[in-house]
N, C-alpha and C positions, 0 to 999 in steps of 0.2 A: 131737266137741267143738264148743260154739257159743256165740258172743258176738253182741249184737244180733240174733240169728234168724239170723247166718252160722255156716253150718258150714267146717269146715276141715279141710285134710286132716291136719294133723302141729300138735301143740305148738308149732312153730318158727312155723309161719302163723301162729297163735294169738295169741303170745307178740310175733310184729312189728308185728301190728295194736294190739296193747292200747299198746306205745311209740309208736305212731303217733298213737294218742288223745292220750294223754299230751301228746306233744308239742305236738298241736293246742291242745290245754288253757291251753299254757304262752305259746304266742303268741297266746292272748285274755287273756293276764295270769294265767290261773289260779283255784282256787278263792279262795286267798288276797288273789287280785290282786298279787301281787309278778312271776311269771313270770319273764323276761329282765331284769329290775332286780335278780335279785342277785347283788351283786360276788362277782367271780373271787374266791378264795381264797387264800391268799398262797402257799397249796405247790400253786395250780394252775397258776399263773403259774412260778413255779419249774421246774416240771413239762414248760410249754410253750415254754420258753427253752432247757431240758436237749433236747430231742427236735429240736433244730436249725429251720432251715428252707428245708431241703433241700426241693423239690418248689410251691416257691411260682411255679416259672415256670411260661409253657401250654406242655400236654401231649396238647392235642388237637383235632382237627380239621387234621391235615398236608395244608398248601397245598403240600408239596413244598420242594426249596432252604434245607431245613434252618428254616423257618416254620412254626409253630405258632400257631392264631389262639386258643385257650381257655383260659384259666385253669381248674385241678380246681375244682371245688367253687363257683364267683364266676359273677357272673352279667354275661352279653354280650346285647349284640344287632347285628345284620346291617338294614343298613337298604338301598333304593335303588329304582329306578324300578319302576312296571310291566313284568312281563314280564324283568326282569334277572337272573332266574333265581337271588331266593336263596332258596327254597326247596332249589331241586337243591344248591343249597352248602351249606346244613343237612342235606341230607342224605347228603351227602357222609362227614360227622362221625358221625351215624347208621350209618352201615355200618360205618364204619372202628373202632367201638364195639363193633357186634354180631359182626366180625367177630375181632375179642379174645375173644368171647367174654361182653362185657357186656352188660346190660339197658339199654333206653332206654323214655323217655315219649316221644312226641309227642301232645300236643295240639291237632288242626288242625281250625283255626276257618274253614279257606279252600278245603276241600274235604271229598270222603270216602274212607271208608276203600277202596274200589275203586280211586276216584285216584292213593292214594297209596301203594296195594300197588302200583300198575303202575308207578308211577317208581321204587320200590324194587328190583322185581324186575331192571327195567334197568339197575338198577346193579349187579344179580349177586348181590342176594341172594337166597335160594330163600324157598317156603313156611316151611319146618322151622325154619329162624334166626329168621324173624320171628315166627312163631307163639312159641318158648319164649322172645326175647328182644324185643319191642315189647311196650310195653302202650299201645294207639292208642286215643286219646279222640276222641271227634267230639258238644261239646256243643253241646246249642241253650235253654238254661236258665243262669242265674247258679248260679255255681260253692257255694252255703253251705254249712251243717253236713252234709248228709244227703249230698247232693253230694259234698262234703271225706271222708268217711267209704266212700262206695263206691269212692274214687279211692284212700283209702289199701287199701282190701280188696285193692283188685285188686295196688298194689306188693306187701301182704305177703305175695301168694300167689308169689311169686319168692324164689327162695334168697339173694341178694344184691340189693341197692337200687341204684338203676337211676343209671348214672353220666353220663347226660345227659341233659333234658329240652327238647324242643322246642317252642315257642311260636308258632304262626303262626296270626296275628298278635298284636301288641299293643294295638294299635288295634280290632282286631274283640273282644278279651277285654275290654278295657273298654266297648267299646259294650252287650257281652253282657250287663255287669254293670250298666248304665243309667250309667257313667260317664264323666267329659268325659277324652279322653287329651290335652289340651294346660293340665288342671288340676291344679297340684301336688298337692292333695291328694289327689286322683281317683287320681293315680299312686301316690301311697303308699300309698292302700291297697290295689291290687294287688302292690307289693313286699311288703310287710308280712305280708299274705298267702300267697296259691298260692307264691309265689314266694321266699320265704324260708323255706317248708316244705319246698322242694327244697332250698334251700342247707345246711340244716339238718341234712338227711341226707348231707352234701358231692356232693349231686347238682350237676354241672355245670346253667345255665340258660345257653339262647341265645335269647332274643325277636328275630321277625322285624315289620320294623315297615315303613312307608313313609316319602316323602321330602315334604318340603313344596314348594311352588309355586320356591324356590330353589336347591333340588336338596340342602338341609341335611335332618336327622331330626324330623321332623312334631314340632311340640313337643318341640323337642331340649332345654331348657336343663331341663324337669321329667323328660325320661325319664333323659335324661345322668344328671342329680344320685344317682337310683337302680341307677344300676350301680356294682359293684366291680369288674370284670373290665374286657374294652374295647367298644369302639364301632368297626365297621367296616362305609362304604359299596362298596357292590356294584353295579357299571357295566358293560353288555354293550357291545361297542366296535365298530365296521366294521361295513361293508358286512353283513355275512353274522350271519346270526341264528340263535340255537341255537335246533331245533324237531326235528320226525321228520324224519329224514333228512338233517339241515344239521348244520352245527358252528359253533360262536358262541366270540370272546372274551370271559373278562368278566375287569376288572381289580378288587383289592379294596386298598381305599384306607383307610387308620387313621384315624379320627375323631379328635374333640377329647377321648375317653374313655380311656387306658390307665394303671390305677389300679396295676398292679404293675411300670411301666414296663419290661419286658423287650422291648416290641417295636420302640422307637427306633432299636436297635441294628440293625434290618432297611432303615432309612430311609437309601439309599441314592442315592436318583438326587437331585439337586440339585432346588429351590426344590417339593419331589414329598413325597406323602404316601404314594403307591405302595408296600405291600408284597407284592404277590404276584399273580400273574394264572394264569388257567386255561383250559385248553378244554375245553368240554365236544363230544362230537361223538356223533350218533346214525346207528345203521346202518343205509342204508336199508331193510334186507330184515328183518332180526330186531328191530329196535328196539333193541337193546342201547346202552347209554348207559355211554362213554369218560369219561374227564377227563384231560389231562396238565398239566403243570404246568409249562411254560418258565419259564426263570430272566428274572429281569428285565436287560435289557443297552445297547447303542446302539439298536438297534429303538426299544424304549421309551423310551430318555430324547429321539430324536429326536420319538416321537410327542407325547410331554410338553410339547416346543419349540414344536412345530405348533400345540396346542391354548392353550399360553400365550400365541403372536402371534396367533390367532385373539380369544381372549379380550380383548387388550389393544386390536386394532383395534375390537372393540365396544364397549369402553368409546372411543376415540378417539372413535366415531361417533356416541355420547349425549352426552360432552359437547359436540362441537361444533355437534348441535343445539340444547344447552340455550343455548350465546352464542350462535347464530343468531337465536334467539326472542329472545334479551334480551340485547343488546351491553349491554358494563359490568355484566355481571354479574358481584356481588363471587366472591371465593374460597367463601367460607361458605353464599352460596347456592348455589353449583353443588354443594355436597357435602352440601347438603339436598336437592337438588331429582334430582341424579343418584342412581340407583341403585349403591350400591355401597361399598367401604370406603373411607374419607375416605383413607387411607394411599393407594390405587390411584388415586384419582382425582385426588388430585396429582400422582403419577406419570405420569397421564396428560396434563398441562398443563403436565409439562414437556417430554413426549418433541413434543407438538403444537408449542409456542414452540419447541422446539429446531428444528423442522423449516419453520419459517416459514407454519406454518397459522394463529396466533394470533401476538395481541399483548398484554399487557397494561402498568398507569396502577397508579400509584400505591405504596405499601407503603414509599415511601422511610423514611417516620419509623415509629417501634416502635408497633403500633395502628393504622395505617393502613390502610385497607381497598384490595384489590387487584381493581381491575375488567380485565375480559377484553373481548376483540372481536374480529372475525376480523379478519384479517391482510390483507385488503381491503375492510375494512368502514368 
């Protein structure tokens, strides 16, 4: 049997690739050009109301502690520094997939397939799982038709569609694609795309992406807008750094993204975004690659403490630069010319006046501009 010059082993192949077309078809709009513009039906909606919505919370990617970072079917992304190990956290979700017994995509735009079988295997999975349950892509060309078409061959040679696909990076898929990722459009049309051809098939999507010069998601407010699922930054912490043979903490912290709001209810430690931390640890001798999962507790919420007074002393120490440089300078200037949220930076000119490092003139009457100086200046 063969379609496009592919042969195939079973009808079943045959038969997933030709809805695979299909589908493609329908996200360029189709012959017709209607495609995804026509309304639900009124007994499909009926239909979809009757069948509950049982299973809308995540189901996958178990951080441990009864956390769950994935929506089925919705699409996430993992963002955080260099070297912060969230590949290994995407793959983490990878295994614990394959090892159900599911198919996965990974996509990786940040290494090769040798690389990424050796960090696999350290996590304990063999040859034989990965071979019948990965289907590993390593492009160096823009993803289009003919591209779209060998990527579907290769899902529909798999007995079931693959219930997770991995993205590393999102920023290197749109450069691939000669497109800008801090441009809204740019971005939509990779969701619109790759990426909604997975949703499509209730393939889970996780994009892994980087962090900008602030430590937020490189072009967050165009990538944010594109997910349905959530947004969760990834921090390696201490001293000690996961590598061969070391063990690293990394904490994973809930973005400004959680569209099916189930993970709030994990947001435990006070003024903390904190949902879950992990160690990863590798053995010196066999390479073998652990992860445990401590619960979050005093530990952490004093380390939270630590990093908030560190925080707020540097902001204490910009703004009393900025009046150093310019006594009397108003409110409004310092909250232009300081780095940071106007809310925190007032906060911080009152913990300073509270403490006799500053003084400020004025603000008596409603409009009145508030000028600052130091407190022996």
């Amino acid at each position: 049997m063969t379609t496009d010059s592919r042969t195939w082993a079973s009808a079943e192949e045959m038969d997933r690739y030709q809805e695979a077309r299909i589908e493609l078809d329908n996200l360029a709009g189709g012959d017709d050009g209607v495609g995804t513009w026509r309304p639900y039906s009124p007994d499909e909606i009926r239909e979809a109301v009757n069948a509950g919505f049982e299973g809308t919370e995540p189901t996958q990617l178990d951080v441990g502690n009864g956390v769950k970072l994935l929506y089925p079917g919705r699409t996430h992304v993992l963002y955080g520094d260099t070297s912060s190990c969230k590949t290994w956290v995407a793959m983490l979700g990878m295994k614990q997939e394959i090892e159900r017994g599911n198919n996965v995509v990974f996509i990786d735009l940040e290494d090769t397939l040798r690389g990424a079988l050796e960090r696999l295997t350290q996590l304990g999975l063999t040859g034989d799982q990965l071979a019948e349950h990965m289907i590993y892509v390593n492009p160096d060309v823009a993803l289009l038709e003919p591209q779209y078409l060998d990527l579907m061959a290769g899902i529909a040679r798999q007995p079931q569609a693959p219930t997770l696909a991995v993205i590393d990076s999102m920023t290197e898929l749109a450069t691939l694609h000669d497109l800008d990722p801090n441009k809204q459009t740019d971005i939509n049309k990779l969701h619109k795309g790759l990426i909604q051809w997975f949703t499509k098939m209730r393939t889970t999507v996780l994009l892994i992406d980087h962090t900008n010069k602030v430590g937020g998601l490189a072009g967050s407010e165009r990538k944010v807008s594109g997910l349905n699922g959530a947004a969760y930054r990834i921090t390696q912490r201490g001293r000690s750094r996961f590598g061969r043979g070391t063990s690293g903490k990394l904490t994973i912290d809930l973005g400004v993204k959680d569209r099916g709001g189930w993970q709030e209810r994990h947001l435990t430690l006070p003024n903390s975004r904190r949902i879950a931390q992990i160690r990863l640890t590798s053995d010196p001798d066999g390479g073998a690659v652990t992860a445990e999962f401590p619960p979050l507790g005093s530990d952490t919420a004093k380390e939270l403490a630590g990093q908030q007074l560190a925080r707020d002393a540097d902001l204490d120490r910009r703004v009393l630069e900025a009046i150093t440089d310019d006594q009397g300078i108003t409110t409004t200037d310092l909250k232009a010319g300081v780095v940071g949220r106007g809310a925190d930076i007032q906060e911080s000119i009152e913990r300073l006046v509270a403490a006799g490092r500053i003084r400020r003139t004025g603000g008596e009457r409603r409009g009145q501009a508030v000028h600052h100086y130091l407190a022996d200046g």
